[in-house]
C-alpha positions as CSV (number, residue, x, y, z in Angstrom):
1,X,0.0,0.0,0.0
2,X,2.8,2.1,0.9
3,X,4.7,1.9,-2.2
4,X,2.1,2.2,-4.3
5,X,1.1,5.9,-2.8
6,X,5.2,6.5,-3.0
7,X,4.8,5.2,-6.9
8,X,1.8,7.3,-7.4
9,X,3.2,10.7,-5.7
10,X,6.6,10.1,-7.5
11,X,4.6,9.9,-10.9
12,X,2.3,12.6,-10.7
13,X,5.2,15.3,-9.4
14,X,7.5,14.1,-12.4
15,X,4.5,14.6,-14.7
16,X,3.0,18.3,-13.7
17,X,6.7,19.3,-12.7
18,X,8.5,18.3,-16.0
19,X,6.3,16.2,-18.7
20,X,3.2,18.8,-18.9
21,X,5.1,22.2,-18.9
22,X,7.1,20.7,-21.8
23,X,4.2,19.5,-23.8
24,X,2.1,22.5,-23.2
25,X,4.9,24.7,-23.9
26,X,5.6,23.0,-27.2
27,X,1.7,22.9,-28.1
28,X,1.5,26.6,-27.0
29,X,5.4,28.1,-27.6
30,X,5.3,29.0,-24.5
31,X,8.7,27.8,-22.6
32,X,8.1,24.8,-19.9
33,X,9.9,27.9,-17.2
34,X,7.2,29.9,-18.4
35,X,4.5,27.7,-17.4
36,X,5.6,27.0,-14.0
37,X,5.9,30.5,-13.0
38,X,2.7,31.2,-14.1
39,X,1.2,28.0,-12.6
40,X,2.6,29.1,-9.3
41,X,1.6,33.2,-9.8
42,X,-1.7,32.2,-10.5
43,X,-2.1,29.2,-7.8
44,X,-1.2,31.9,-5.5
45,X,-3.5,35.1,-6.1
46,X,-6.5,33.2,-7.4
47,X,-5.9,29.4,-5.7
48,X,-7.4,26.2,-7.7
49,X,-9.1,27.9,-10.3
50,X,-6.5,29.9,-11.1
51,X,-4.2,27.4,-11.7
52,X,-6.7,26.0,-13.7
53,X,-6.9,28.8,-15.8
54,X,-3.6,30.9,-15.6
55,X,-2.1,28.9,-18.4
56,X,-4.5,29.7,-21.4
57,X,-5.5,32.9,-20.4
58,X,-1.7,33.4,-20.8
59,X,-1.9,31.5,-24.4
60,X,-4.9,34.0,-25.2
61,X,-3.3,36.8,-23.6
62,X,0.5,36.4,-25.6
63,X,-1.8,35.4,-29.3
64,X,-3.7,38.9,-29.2
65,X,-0.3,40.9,-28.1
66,X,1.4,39.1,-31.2
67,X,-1.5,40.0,-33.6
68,X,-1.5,43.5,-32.3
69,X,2.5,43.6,-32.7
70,X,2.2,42.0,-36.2
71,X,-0.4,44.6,-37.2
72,X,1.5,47.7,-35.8
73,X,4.6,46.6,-38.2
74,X,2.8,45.8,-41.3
75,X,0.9,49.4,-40.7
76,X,4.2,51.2,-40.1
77,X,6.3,49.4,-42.9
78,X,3.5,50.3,-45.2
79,X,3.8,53.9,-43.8
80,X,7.7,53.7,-44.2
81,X,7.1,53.0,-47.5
82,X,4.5,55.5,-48.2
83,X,7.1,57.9,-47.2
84,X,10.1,56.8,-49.0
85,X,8.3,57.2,-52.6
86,X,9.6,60.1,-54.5
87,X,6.3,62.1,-55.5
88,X,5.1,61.4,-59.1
89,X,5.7,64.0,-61.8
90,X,2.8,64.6,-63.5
């Protein structure tokens, strides 16, 4: 009986410690060190729940910031290049 709770406990630290930070992370490309420290951030202010959810409201969170970053360049390397046209002669 013993052994199998050491077995058990040994198992389920090497796979939320190590094994799901690096498959989410990979899934996600978000970096294993990453997940942790939000796991533990979000375990702390919000408890259960928030370690439930700390992880893909971070995923939602970082895909909106990279759209927004994506569309800010395209919009000021079209500007850029609005700019660097000579003006037509007519």
């Amino acid at each position: 009986m013993i052994s199998v709770l050491i077995v058990t406990i040994i198992v389920q630290q090497i796979d939320g410690n190590f094994v799901y930070p690096n498959v989410i992370g990979r899934t996600l490309k978000i970096h294993p060190l990453t997940i942790i420290v939000i796991l533990m951030v979000a375990g702390n202010i919000a408890g259960l729940m928030g370690m439930i959810l700390g992880v893909p409201l971070y995923a939602v969170v970082k895909v909106i910031v990279e759209n927004i970053y994506h569309i800010w360049l395209l919009q000021s390397e079209r500007r850029d290049e609005s700019q660097a046209k000579p003006p037509s002669e007519t």
